[in-house]
N, C-alpha and C positions, 0 to 999 in steps of 0.2 A: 523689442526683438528678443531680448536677455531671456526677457519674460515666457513670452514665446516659447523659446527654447524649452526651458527650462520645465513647463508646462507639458509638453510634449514626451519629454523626458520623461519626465516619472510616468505621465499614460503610457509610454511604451513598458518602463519596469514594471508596474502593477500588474500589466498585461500578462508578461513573462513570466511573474511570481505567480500569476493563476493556471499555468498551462502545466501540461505534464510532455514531457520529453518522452517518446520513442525509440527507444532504437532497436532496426530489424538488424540483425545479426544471420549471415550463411556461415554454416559447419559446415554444409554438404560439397560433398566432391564435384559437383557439377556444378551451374552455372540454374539459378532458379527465378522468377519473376513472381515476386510477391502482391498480392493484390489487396485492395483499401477499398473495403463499399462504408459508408458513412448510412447512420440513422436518418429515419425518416427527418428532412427541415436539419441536419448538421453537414456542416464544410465539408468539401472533400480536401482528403491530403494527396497530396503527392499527384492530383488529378487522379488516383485511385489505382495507379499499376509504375511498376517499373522493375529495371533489371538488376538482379544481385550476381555479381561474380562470387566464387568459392573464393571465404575469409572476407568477405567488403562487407561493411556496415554504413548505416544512413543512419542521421536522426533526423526525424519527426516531430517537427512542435506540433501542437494539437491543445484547441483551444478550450478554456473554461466550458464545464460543461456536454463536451464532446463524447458520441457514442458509433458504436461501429462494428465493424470487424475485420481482420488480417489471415489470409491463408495464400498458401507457397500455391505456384504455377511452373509445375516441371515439360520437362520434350516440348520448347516454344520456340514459334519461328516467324518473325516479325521481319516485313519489308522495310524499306525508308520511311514509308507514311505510316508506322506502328499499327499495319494491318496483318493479322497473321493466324494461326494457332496454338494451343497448349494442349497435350493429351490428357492433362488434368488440370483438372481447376480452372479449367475457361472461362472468359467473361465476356462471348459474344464476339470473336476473335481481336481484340484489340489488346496492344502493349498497356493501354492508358485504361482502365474499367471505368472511370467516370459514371460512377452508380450501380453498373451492374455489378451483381454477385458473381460469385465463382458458383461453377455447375457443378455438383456433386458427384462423387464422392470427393471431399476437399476437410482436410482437418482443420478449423475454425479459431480462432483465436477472440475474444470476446471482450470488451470493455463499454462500461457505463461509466464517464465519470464525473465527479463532483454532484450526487444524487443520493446524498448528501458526501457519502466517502464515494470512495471507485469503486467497482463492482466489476471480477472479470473473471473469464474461465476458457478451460480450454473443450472445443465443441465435437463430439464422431457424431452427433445426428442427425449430419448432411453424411455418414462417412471418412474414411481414413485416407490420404496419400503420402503425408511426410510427417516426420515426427517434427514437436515442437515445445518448446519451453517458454516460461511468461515468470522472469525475475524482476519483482520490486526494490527501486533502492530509493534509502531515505524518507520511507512512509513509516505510517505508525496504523498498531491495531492487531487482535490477541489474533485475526484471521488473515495477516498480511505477511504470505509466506512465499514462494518459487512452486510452480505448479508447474506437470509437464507429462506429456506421452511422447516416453521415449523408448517405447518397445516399440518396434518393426513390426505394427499389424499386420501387413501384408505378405509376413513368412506364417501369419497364425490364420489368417482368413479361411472362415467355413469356406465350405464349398456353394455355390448360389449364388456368393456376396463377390466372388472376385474380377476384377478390372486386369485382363491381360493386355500383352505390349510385348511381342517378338517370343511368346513363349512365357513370359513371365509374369509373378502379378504384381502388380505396380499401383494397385488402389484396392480397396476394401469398401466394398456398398455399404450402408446401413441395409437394419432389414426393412424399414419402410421404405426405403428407394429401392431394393429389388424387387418385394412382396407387394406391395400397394396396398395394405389392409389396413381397415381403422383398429386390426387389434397391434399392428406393431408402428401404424404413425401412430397412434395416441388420439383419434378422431371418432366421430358418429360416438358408439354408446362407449367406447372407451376413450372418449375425452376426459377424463378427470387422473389424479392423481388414485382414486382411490377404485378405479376400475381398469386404469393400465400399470401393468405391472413388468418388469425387465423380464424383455426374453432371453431364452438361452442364445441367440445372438448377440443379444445388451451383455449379456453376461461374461463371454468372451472379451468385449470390449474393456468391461470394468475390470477384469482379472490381469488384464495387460495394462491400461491406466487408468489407476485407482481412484485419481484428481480429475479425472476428465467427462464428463458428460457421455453417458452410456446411448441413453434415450431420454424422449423429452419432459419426462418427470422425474431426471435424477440432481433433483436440485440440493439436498440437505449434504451432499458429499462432493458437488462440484462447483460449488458458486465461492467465491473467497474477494473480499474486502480489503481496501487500503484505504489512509489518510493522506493526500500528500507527497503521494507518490511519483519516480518516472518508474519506465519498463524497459528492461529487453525480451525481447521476443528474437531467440533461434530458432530457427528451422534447420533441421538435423542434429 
């Protein structure tokens, strides 16, 4: 039985020493419901939603190997059976997302990891709603730094791209979710890197967060690496 134990033991700590801690962090003055859709075939955490009061943090283990993404769910209103909605970031009206995505415009938070190091960025090409930061601690790697869009796109939002709410704007489109066109999704004859190029919408975005993913071919200035790492991830 010693044995046993003992056995179990260390699979549990090997476990541990493979996983990377999460933690969601709220700065914002309100009250936000953070969403977790997981990679095609990876776990889901947290069952994929839950509520954050202004100043509460969670950790998230999240296992060897795990990939996914993290975005804020603001103006939500959830009955007793976690049926409800969010004026951003929806995920099919439910507290819990269990796979689904959040519905655009939603500012994206991104991680691959253990492939071989982590891989993670922060995403506008669903769109902008809340600002967000992604600090590693205790990793290693000459591109494992604190990434984040923390300017207030939605007091800079073109005109086209804005998501009102009582008067005000409260999300920011990309231009492939207002416009529909394969020249600002990056699809038909401008699918490649070398036939789509940032619009002056992308451009706006980049001017605001330099780290963050404009459109879908701004990889060389938005993807950033760790060894070893955990995260927090603020929202506000």
């Amino acid at each position: 039985m010693a044995l046993n134990m003992l056995h179990l033991f260390l699979l549990l700590s090997l476990s541990g020493a493979d996983a990377a801690v999460f933690t969601l962090q709220n700065r914002c003055r309100n009250t936000i419901w953070p969403g977790i859709q997981p990679g095609a075939g990876k776990p889901q955490l947290m069952n994929g939603g839950l509520k954050l009061l202004p100043g509460e943090t969670v950790e998230i283990n999240a296992p060897k190997g795990w990939s996914g993404r993290f975005w804020g769910r603001r103006w939500c209103s959830f009955d007793e059976s976690g049926k409800g909605t969010c004026f951003t970031g929806d995920c099919g009206g439910q507290l819990q997302c269990a796979g689904t995505g959040g519905t655009p415009p939603a500012t994206l938070v991104e991680f691959t990891l253990d492939s071989p190091v982590d891989y993670y960025d922060v995403s506008l090409v669903d769109g902008y709603n809340m600002r967000v930061s992604i600090v590693p601690s205790g990793g290693s790697g000459p591109n494992c730094k604190q990434i984040s869009c923390l300017s207030d796109l939605n007091k800079h939002c073109p005109n086209g791209l804005q998501v009102r709410r009582n008067g005000h704007v409260v999300a920011c489109k990309s231009a492939c979710l207002a416009f529909n066109t394969p020249k600002y999704c990056c699809t038909g004859a401008y699918g490649s890197p070398q036939r789509c190029k940032p619009s002056s919408y992308a451009k706006v975005f980049k001017a605001s967060c330099p780290t963050a993913y404009s459109y879908a071919y701004d990889d060389p200035t938005s993807t950033f690496t760790c060894g070893g790492a955990d995260y927090l991830i603020s929202f506000c």
